[in-house]
C-alpha positions as CSV (number, residue, x, y, z in Angstrom):
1,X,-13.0,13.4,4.0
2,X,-11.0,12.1,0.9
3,X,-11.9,11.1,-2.0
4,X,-12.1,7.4,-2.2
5,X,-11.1,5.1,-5.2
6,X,-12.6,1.3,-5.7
7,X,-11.0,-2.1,-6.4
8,X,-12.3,-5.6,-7.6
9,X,-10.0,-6.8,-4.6
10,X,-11.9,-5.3,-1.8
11,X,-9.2,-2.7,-1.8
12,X,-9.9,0.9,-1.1
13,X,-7.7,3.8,-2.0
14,X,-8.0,7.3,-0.1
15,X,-6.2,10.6,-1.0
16,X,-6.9,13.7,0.7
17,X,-5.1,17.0,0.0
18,X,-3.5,18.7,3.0
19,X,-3.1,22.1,4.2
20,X,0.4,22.6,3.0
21,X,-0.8,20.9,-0.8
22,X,0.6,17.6,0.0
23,X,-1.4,14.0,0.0
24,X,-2.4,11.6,2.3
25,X,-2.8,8.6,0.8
26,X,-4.5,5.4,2.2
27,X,-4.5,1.8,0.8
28,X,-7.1,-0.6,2.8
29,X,-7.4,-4.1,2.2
30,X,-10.8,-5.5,3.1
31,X,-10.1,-9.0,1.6
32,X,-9.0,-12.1,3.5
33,X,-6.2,-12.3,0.9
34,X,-2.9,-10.4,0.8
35,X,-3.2,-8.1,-2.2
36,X,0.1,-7.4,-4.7
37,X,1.0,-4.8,-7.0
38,X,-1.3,-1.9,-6.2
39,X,-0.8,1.8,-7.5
40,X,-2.2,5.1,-7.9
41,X,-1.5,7.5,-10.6
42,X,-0.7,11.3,-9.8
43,X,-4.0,11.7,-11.9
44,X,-5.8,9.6,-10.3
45,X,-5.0,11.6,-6.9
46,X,-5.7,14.8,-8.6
47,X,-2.3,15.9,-9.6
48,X,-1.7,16.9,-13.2
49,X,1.4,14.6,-14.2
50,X,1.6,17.0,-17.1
51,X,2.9,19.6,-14.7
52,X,6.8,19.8,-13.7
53,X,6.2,19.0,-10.7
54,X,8.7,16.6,-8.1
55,X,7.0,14.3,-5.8
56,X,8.1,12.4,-2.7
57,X,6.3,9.4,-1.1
58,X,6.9,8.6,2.5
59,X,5.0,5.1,4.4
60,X,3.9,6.8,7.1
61,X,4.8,3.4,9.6
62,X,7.8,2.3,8.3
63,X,9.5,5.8,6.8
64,X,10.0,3.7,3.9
65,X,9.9,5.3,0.7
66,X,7.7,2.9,-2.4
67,X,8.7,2.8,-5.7
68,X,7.4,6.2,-8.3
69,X,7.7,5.8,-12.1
70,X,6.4,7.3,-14.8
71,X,3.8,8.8,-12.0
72,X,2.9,6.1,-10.6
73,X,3.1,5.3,-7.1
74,X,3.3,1.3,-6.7
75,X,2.5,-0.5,-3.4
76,X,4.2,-3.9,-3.5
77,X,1.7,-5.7,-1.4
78,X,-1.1,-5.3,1.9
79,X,-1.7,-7.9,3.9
80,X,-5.3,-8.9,4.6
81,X,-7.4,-6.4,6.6
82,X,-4.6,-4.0,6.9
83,X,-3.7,-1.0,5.3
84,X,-0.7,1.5,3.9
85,X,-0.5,5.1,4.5
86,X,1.3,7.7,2.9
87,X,2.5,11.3,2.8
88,X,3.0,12.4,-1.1
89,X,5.1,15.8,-0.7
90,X,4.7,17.7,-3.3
91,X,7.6,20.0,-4.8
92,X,6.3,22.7,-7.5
């Protein structure tokens, strides 16, 4: 199971470390309302932003890649009762 992170907006965030030391990374919107401007930290997925390391983010649906900086990993917007998914490769 991953480790789950709580929103005012009835929006949950997932992240789940994989086998190879990448992320999985789930954004669920459980409001009626389409939510904007979401984002995780690499802290707050348990990566030390500290570190040199080099990250990737892939949308898992669309192949898209969403916007990272300064660490941050920024989801523009969920529609209601949907959610984003995401594959954080991570480069050491």
């Amino acid at each position: 199971s991953g480790d789950g992170m709580s929103d005012p907006d009835d929006i949950r965030v997932y992240a789940k470390i994989l086998e190879n030391g990448d992320i999985a990374l789930g954004f669920f919107n459980f409001s009626d309302g389409k939510i904007y401007n979401r984002f995780v930290t690499l802290d707050m997925i348990g990566l030390d932003a500290d570190t040199d390391i080099q990250i990737s983010v892939k949308d898992l649906w669309s192949g898209e890649n969403p916007k990272v900086i300064n660490d941050t990993i920024n989801v523009e917007s969920i529609e209601p009762h949907a959610c984003k998914l995401y594959r954080v490769c991570v480069n050491k």
